[in-house]
C-alpha positions as CSV (number, residue, x, y, z in Angstrom):
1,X,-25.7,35.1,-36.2
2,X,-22.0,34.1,-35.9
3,X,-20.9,30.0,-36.8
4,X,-18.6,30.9,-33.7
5,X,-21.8,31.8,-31.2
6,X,-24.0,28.8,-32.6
7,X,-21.5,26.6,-31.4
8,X,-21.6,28.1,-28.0
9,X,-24.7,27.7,-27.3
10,X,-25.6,24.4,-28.7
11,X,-22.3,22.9,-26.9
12,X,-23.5,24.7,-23.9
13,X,-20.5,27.2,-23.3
14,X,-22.1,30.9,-23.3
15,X,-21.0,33.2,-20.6
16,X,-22.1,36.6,-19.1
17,X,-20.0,38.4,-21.5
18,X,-22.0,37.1,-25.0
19,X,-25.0,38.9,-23.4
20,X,-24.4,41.7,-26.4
21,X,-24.3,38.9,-29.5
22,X,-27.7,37.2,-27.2
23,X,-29.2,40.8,-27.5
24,X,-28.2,41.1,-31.1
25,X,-30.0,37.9,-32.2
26,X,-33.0,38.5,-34.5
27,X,-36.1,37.4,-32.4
28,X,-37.0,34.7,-35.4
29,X,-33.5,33.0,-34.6
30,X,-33.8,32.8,-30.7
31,X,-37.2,31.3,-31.3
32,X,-36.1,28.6,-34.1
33,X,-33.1,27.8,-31.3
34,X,-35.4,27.6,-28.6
35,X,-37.9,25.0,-29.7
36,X,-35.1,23.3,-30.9
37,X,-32.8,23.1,-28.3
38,X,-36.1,22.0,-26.1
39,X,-37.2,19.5,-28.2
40,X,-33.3,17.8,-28.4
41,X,-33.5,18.7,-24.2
42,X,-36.6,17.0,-22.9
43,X,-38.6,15.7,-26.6
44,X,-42.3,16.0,-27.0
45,X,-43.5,15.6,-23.5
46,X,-44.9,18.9,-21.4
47,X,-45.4,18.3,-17.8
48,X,-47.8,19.3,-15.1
49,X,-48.3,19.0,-11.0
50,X,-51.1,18.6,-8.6
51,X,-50.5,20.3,-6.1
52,X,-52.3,22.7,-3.8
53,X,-51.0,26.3,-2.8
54,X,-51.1,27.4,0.5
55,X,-50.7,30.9,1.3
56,X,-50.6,30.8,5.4
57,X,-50.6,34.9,5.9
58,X,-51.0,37.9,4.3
59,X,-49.0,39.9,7.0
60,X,-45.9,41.3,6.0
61,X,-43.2,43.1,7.8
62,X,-41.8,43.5,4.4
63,X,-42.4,46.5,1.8
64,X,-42.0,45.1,-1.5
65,X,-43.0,47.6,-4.4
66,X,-44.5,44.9,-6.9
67,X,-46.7,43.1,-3.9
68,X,-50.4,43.7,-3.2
69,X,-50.5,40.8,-1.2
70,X,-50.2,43.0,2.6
71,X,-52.3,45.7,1.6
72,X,-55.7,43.7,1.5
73,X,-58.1,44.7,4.6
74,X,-58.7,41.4,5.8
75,X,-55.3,40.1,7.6
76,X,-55.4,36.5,8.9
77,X,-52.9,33.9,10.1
78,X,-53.9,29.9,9.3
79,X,-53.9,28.1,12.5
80,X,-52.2,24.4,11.9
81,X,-56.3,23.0,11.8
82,X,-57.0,25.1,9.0
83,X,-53.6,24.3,7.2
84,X,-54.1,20.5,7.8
85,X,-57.9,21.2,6.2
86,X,-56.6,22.5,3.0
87,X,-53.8,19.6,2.5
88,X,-56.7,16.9,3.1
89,X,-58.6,18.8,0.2
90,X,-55.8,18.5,-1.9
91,X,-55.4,14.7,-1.2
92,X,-58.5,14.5,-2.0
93,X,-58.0,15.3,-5.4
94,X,-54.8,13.6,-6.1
95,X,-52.2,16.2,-5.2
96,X,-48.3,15.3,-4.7
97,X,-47.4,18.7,-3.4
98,X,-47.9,21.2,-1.0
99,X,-46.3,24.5,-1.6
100,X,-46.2,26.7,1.3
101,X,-45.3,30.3,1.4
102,X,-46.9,33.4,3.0
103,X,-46.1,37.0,4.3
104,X,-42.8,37.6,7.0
105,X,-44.7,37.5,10.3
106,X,-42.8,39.9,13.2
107,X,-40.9,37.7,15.4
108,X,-41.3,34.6,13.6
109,X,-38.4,31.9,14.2
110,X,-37.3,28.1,12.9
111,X,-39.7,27.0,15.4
112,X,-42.9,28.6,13.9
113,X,-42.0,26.9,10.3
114,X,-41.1,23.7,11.3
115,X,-44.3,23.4,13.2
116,X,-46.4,23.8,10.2
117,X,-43.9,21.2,8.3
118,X,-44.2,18.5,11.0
119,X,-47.5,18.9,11.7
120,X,-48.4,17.9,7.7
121,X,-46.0,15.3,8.2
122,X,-47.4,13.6,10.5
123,X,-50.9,13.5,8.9
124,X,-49.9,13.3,5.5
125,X,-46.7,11.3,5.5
126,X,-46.7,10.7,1.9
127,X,-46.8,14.3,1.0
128,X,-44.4,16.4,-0.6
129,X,-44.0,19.7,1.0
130,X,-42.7,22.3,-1.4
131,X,-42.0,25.2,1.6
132,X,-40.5,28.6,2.2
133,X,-38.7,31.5,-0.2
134,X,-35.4,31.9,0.7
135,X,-36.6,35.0,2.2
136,X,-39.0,33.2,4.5
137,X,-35.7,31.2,5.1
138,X,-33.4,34.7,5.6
139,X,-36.4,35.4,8.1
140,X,-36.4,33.1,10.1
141,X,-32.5,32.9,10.8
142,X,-32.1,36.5,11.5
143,X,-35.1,36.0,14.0
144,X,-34.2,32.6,15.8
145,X,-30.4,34.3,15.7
146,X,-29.3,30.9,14.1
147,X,-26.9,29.9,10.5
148,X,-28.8,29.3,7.3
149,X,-27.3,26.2,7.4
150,X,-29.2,24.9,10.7
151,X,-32.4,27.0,10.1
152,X,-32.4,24.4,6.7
153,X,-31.5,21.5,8.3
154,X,-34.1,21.9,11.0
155,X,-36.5,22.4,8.6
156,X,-35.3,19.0,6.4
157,X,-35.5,17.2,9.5
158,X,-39.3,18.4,9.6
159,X,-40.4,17.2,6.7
160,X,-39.1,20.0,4.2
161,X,-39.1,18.2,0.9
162,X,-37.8,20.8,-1.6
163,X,-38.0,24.9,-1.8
164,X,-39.5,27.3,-3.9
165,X,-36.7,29.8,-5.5
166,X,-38.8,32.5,-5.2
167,X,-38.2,36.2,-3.4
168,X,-35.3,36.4,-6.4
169,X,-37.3,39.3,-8.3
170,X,-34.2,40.2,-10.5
171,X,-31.3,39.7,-8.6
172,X,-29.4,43.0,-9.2
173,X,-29.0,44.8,-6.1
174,X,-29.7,48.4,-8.5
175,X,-33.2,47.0,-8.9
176,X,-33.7,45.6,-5.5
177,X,-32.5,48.7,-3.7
178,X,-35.9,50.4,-5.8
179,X,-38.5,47.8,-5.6
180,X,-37.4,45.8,-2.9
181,X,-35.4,47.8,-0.7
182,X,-35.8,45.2,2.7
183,X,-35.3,42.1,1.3
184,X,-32.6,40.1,1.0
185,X,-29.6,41.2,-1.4
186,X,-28.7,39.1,-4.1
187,X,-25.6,37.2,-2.4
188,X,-27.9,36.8,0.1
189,X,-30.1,34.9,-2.1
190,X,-27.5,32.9,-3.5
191,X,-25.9,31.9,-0.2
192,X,-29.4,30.3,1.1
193,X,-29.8,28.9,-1.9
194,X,-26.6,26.8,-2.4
195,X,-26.5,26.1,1.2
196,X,-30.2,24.1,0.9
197,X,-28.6,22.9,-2.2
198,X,-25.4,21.6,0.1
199,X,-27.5,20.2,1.9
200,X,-29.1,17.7,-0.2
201,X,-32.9,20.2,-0.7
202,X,-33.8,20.8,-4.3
203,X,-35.2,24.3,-4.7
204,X,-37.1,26.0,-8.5
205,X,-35.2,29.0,-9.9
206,X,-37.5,32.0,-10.4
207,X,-37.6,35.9,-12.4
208,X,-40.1,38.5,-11.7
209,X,-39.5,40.7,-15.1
210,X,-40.5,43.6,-17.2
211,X,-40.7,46.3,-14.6
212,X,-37.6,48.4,-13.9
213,X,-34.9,46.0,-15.3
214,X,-33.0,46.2,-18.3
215,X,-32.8,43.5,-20.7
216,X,-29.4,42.8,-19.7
217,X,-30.6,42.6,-16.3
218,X,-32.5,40.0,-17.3
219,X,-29.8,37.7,-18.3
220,X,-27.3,39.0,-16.3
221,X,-30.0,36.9,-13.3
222,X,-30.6,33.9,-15.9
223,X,-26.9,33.3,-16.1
224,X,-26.1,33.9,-12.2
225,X,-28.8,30.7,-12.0
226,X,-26.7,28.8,-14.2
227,X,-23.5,29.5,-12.6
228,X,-25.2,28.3,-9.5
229,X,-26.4,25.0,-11.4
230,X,-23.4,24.5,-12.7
231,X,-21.7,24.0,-9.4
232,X,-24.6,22.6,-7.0
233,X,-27.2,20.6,-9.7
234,X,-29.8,21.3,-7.6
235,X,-32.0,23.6,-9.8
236,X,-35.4,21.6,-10.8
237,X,-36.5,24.4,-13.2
238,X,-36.7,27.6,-13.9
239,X,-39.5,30.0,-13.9
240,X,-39.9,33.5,-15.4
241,X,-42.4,35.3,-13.6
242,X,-44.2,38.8,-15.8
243,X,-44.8,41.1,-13.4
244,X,-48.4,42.1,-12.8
245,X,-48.8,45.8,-12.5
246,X,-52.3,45.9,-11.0
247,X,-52.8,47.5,-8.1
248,X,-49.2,47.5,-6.8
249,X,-47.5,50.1,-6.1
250,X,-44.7,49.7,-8.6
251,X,-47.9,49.5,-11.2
252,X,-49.0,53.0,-10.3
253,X,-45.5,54.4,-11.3
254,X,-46.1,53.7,-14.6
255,X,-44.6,50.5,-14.9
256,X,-47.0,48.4,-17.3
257,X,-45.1,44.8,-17.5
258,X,-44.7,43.3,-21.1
259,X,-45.8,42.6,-24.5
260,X,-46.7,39.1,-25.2
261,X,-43.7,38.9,-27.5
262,X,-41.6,40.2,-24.9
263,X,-42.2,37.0,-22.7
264,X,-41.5,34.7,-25.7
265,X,-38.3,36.2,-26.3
266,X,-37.4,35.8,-22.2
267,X,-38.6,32.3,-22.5
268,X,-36.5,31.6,-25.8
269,X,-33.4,33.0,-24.1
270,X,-34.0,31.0,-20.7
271,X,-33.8,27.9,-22.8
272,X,-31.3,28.8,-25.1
273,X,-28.8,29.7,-21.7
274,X,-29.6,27.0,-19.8
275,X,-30.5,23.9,-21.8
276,X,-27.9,21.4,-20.7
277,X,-28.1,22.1,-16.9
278,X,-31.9,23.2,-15.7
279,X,-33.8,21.6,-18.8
280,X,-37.0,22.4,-17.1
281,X,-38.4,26.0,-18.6
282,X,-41.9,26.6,-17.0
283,X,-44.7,29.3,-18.1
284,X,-46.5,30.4,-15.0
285,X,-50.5,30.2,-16.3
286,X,-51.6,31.8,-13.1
287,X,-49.8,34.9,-14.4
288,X,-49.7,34.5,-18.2
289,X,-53.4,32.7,-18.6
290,X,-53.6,29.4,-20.4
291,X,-53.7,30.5,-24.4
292,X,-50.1,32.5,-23.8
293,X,-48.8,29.4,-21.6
294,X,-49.8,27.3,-24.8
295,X,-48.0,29.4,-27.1
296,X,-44.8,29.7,-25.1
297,X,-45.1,25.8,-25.7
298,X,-43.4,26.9,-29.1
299,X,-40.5,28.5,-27.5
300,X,-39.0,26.6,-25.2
301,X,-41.1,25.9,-22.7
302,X,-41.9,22.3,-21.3
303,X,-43.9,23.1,-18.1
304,X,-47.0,24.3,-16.9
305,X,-46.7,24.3,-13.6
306,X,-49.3,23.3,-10.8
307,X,-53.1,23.2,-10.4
308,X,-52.7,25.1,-7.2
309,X,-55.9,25.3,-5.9
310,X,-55.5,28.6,-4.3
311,X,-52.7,31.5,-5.0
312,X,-53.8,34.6,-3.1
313,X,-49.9,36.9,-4.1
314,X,-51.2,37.0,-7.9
315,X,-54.6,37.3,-7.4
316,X,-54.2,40.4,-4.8
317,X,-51.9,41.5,-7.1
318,X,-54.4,41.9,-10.2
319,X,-54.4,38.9,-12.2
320,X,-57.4,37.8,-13.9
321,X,-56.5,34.0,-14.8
322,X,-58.0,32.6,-11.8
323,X,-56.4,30.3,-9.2
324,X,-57.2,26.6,-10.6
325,X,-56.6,24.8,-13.0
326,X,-57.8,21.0,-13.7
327,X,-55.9,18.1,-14.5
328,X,-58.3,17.8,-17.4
329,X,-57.4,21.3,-18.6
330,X,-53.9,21.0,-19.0
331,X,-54.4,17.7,-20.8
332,X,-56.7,19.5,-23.0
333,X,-53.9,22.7,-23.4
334,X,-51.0,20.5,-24.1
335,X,-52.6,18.1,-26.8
336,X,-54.0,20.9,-28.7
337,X,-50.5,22.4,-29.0
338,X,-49.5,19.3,-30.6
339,X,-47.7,17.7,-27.2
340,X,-47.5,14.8,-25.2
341,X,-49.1,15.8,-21.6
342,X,-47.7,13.9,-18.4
343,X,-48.2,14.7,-14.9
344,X,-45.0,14.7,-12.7
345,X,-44.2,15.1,-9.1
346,X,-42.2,17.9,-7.7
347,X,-38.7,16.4,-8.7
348,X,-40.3,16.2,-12.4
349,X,-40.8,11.9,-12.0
350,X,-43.5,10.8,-14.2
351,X,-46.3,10.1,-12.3
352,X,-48.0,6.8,-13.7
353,X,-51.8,7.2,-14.4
């Protein structure tokens, strides 16, 4: 590894094109980086979230390869009562967050989403309501024949308190032509994105990998999420998502997802791009499990994510981790890898215990 590319990184200046020398590294160097460049980012302390997940319907006028989510029998549609039921649970136990996602319902407008979001509000003032993919948000404005722009700021004035950066897969419109061929293309993506960020709403930064992409792929999408840090700031983390072969469709083509060293060396790399400007690296336990979240502790991760309660789009989708984890668990995870556990909110504030 070149004096010339060390200084890059550690003072923050690598661009798309040193994707070849990042390729070239020798894993054991990536990884050495990585914990480092973590430990001068954020220290010691790993980070977790109450925070219930609530998946409002599994039906989908989409056709996304990698999902399982539409295909099982039972379809349903939470009414508002059931919604409401599901936040009081998670009060119950201490949850900050709501995070609220579900399937692209025909005909579904602003309307439909903000009445979910104000009807939390107004029961659950306090809470912070983690809502909508920019897909869900693409959705709704092509069906309510309205701008991003005001489909967000309706939404904000509802109670929308940040968004989930998810429906990004791997933006590269070659990959999502294959396994997502009706979502939304990658500028599309970016444009709602920057526009909630415009707009004063915080969103996570997301990567479904190791299906069709190439490695490049890969960081060609970690570095199109720092460009858009670098401009807007309003990136809370970033989250690399293994895909889950399963019972999906894109599983049965022979597409198997990734070695465990694989997803350290995507972790390590996440870090090692985007230190300075989204210095929150999360490993997903829902899809990993718990021991691999641990051990990506060592490479550059600082986050563990949520408790969630519930999360039905894994699950469907074949993963065998289960959809809770306890307070007490993550405490347990994080002190055994040799870390300092703290719970935060959404925003990543320290919540005091």
């Amino acid at each position: 590894m070149s004096d010339t590319l060390l200084d890059k990184i550690y003072d923050y200046r690598l661009e798309s094109t040193d994707i070849d020398a990042l390729l070239a590294f020798d894993a054991e160097d990536i990884f050495k980086i990585a914990d480092d460049l973590r430990r001068s980012s954020v220290g010691g302390v790993v980070t977790y979230v109450i925070n219930r997940n609530i998946n409002f319907s599994n039906i989908c006028v989409g056709n996304c390869k990698f999902c399982a989510f539409k295909e099982e029998k039972k379809k349903y549609i939470l009414s508002v009562k059931e919604i409401l039921l599901k936040v009081e649970a998670a009060e119950i136990i201490g949850a900050t967050e709501i995070c609220i996602q579900g399937g692209l319902i025909k005909g579904w407008g602003v309307e439909k989403y903000e009445e979910i979001l104000c009807a939390i509000k107004s029961e659950y003032p306090r809470m912070h309501l983690h809502a909508y993919s920019p897909m869900e948000i693409f959705h709704a404005s092509r069906n309510s024949q309205l701008p991003i722009e005001e489909v967000l700021s309706r939404l904000k004035s509802a109670g929308l308190g940040s968004m989930p950066g998810t429906a990004a897969e791997i933006l590269s419109d070659r990959v999502r032509k294959i396994i997502c061929p009706e979502k939304l293309l990658t500028a599309e993506w970016v444009e709602v994105v920057k526009t909630a960020h415009r707009l004063g709403i915080p969103t996570t930064s997301t990567m479904m990998f190791g299906h069709i992409e190439t490695e490049r792929e890969r960081l060609e999408h970690i570095f199109t999420i720092k460009k858009i840090q670098d401009e807007t700031g309003g990136f809370t983390e970033f989250v690399p998502l293994p895909f889950i072969a399963g019972t999906t469709e894109l599983g049965s083509l022979s597409v198997k997802g990734l070695t465990l060293a694989d997803q350290l060396k995507t972790h390590a790399l996440a870090r090692i791009i985007l230190h300075k400007s989204v210095r929150n690296i999360q490993a997903s336990w829902v899809k990993l499990g718990p021991e691999a979240a641990k051990i990506l502790l060592s490479y550059g991760v600082n986050d563990l994510g949520g408790t969630l309660m519930e999360e039905n789009i894994s699950r469907s989708a074949g993963s065998a981790f289960g959809e809770y984890m306890a307070p007490e668990v993550f405490e347990e995870i994080i002190r055994s890898a040799g870390r300092v556990p703290k719970q935060r909110t959404t925003l990543y504030e320290v919540v005091s215990n």
